[in-house]
FIPA-997459 format. One record per residue (C-alpha): x, y, z. Coordinates in Angstrom, 1 decimal. Layout:
BEGIN
+--------+--------+--------+
!     px !     py !     pz !
+--------+--------+--------+
!      X !      Y !      Z !
...
+--------+--------+--------+
This chain:
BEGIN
+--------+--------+--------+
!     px !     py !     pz !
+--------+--------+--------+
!   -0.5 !   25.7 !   13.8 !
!   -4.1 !   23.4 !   13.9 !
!   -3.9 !   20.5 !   11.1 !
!   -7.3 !   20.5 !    9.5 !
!   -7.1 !   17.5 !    7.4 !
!  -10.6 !   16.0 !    6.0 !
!  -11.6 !   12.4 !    7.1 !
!  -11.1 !   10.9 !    3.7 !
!   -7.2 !   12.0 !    4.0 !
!   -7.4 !   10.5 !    7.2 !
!   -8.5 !    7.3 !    6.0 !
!   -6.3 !    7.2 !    2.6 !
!   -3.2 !    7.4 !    5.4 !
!   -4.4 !    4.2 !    7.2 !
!   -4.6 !    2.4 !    4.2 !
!   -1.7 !    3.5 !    2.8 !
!   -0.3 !    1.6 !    6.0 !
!   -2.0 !   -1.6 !    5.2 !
!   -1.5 !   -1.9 !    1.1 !
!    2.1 !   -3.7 !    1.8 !
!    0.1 !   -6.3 !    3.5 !
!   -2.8 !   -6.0 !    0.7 !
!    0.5 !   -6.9 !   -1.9 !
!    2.1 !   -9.7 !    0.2 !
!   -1.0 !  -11.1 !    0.4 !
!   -1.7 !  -11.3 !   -3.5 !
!    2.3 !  -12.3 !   -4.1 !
!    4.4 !  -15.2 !   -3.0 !
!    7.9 !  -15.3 !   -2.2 !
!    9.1 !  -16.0 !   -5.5 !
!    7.5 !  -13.1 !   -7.1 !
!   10.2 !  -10.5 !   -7.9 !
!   10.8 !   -7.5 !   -6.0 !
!   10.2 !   -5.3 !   -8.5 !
!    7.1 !   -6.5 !   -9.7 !
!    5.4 !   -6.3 !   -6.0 !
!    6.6 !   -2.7 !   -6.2 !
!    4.5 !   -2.0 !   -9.4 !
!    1.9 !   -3.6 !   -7.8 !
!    2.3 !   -1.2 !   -4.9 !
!    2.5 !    2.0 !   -7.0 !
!   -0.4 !    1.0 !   -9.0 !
!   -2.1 !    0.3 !   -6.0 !
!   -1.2 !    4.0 !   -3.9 !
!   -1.8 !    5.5 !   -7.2 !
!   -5.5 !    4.8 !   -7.1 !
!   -5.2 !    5.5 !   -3.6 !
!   -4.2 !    8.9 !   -4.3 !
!   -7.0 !    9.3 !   -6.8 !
!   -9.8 !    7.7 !   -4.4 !
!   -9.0 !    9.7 !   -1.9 !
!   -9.0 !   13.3 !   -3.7 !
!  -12.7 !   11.9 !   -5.3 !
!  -13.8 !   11.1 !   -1.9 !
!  -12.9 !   14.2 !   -0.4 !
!  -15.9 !   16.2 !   -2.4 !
!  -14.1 !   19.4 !   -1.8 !
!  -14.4 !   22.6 !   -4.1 !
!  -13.5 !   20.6 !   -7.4 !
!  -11.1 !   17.8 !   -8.1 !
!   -7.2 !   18.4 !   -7.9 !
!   -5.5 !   15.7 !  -10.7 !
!   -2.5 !   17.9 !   -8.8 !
!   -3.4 !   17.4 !   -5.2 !
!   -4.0 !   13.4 !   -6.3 !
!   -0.8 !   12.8 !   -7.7 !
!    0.9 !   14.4 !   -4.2 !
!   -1.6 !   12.0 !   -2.2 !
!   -0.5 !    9.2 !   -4.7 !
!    3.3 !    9.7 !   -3.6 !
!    2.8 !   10.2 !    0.2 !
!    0.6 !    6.8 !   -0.4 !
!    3.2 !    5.0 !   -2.0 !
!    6.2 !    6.5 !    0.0 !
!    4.3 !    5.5 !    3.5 !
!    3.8 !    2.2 !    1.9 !
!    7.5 !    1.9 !    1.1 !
!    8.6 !    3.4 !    4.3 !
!    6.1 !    0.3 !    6.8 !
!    7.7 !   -2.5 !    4.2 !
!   10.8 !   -2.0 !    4.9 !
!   10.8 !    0.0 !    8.5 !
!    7.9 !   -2.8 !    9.8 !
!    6.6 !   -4.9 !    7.9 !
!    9.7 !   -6.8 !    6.6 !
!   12.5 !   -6.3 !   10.1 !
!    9.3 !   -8.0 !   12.5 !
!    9.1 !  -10.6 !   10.1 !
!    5.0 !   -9.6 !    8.9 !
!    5.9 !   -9.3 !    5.8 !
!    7.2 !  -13.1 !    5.6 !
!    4.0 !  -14.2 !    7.7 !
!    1.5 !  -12.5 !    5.1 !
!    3.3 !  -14.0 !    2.0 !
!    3.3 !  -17.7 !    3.9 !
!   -1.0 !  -17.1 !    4.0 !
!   -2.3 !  -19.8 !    1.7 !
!    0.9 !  -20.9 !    0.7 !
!    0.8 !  -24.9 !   -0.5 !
!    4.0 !  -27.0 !    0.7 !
!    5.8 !  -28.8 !   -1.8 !
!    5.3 !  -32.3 !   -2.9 !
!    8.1 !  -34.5 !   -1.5 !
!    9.4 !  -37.9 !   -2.8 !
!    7.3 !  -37.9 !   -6.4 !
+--------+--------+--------+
């Protein structure tokens, strides 16, 4: 069995890997759970739809989009919480640009 998978596939996997760093990096701590996984389905969602556009193969698939949308968000899911969040990353990413509190005013 050969895998014949075009290069745009390719590179809508890789970043598939990196949007639940792209979300911790837009969200802070505080921001509930469910709302950084919105963000992350609206984001492997366009993901899915990039990648089909990009591929320039014989027509576009809203089908074959939508399936590339759900493996995006489902490999996003899978590195956030098999990763991402047990290496402590995910904690690390969310603490970029984070102010401390004021103490004592």
């Amino acid at each position: 069995m050969t895998v014949n998978l075009p290069a745009a596939y390719w590179l809508g996997l890789l970043a598939s890997v990196v949007l639940p760093v792209l979300v911790g990096l837009v969200t802070t701590r505080v921001v509930n759970a469910g709302v950084k996984a919105v963000l992350l389905l609206g984001l492997s969602t366009a993901n899915g739809f990039v990648i089909e556009f990009a591929d320039r193969g014989p027509g576009y698939s809203v089908g074959t989009a939508a399936v590339l949308a759900l493996v995006s968000f489902t490999l996003g899911v899978l590195m956030h919480f098999g990763l991402y969040k047990p290496t402590g990353i995910a904690g690390r990413v969310q603490d970029v640009g984070a102010k401390p509190l004021a103490r004592g005013v």
